[in-house]
N, C-alpha and C positions, 0 to 999 in steps of 0.2 A: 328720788331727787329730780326737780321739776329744770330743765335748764332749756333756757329761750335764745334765742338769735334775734340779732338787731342789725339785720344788712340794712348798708347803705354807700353811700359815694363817700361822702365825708368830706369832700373837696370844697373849702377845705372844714374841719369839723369844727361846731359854733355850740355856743352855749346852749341851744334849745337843743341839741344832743345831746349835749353832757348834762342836760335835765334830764333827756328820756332816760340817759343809759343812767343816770345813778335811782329815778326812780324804780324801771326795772330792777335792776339789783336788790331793791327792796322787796318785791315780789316773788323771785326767783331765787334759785337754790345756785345757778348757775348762770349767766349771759356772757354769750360769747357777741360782741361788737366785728363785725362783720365788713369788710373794708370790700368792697361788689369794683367788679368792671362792669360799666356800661358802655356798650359798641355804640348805643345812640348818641351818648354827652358824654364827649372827652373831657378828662380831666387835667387840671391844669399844674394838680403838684402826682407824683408816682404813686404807683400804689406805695412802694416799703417808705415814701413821707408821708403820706395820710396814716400808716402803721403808727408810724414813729410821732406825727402830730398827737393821735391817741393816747399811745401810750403814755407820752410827758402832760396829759391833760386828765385823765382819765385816775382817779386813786386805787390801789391796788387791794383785792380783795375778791369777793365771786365772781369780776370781770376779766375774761381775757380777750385780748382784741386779736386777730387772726384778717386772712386775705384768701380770697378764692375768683380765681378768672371763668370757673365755667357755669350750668345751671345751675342757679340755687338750690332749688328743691333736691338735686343731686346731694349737694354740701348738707343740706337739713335732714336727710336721710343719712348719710357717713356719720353725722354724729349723735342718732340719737336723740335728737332734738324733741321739746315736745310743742312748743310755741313760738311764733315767729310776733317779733313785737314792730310793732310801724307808728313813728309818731305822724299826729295831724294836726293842721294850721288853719286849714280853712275846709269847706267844702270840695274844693276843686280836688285837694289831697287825698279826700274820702275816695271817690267816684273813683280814680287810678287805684290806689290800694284796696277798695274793694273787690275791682276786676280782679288783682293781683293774688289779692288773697283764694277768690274762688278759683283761681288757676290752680294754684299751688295745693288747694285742699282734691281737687281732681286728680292731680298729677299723685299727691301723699295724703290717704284719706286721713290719716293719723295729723298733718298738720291745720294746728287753728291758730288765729291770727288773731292777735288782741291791739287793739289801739288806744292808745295812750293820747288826749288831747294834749298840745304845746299850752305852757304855760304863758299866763295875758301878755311877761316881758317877752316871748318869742312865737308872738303870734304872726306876727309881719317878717320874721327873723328865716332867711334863705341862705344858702352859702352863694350861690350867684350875686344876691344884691350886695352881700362881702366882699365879692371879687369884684365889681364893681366897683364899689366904693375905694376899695385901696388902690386899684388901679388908678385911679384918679387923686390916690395922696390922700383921701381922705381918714378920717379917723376911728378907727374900726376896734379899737382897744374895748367898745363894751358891749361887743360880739362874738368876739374871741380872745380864749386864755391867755393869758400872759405869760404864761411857758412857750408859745407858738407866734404870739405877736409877730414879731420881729423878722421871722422866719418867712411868713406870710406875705406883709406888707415890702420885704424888699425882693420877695420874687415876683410879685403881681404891679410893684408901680413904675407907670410908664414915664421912661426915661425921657 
């Protein structure tokens, strides 16, 4: 049984995630959706709400969504892991992810790292220009799910 990791922020999680993580699941046997702390970019909803954004956006099946505060490679070792999946947008994407992956494969000889290009509608698509956007009232509904809308848009627009 082949079962991949898909860390990320998710802050908050947009359609071109939930392209990655339902194409993975067609590839794998397992993916576990991976909700990361990053100390460099605070996030602006908690972890256990990016949990909970997942979960109500996300269909239930080979995916389970889970949270881990410390190193990754630590997490991808604990479970077993055999593939760490990263989507990409652009080139800029690549260049960071590919450091990351050669770290990761250092650190866990056994981990490889496959990338998934974003599809044409989320090639431009960032959760920052989302948070952006709603902050400023704008219309962010074909961005993100509509289980999460609402959720989103009134904890980010400025009063």
């Amino acid at each position: 049984m082949k079962t991949a990791v898909y860390p990320g922020s998710f802050d908050p999680v947009t359609y071109g995630h939930i392209d990655i993580i339902e194409r993975a699941a067609k590839l794998f046997d397992k993916v576990i959706v991976l909700v990361s702390m990053n100390p460099v970019k605070p996030a602006d909803f908690s972890t256990s709400e990016r949990v909970n954004f997942l979960e109500r956006c996300v269909k239930p099946g080979n995916v389970v969504i889970d949270s881990h505060t410390g190193l990754f490679i630590d997490y991808f070792k604990e479970k077993n892991a055999d593939v760490i999946v990263k989507g990409l947008r652009a080139m800029s994407d690549f260049e960071y992810e590919f450091q990351m992956a050669l770290l990761n494969k250092d650190m866990c000889h056994t981990a490889e790292t496959i990338f998934l290009s974003a599809n044409a509608a989320s090639m431009f698509l960032s959760s920052s220009a989302v948070k952006q956007i709603a902050m400023f009232g704008g219309d962010i509904s074909a961005f993100v799910h509509h289980a999460i809308l609402s959720d989103v848009t009134s904890k980010l627009k400025i009063k």
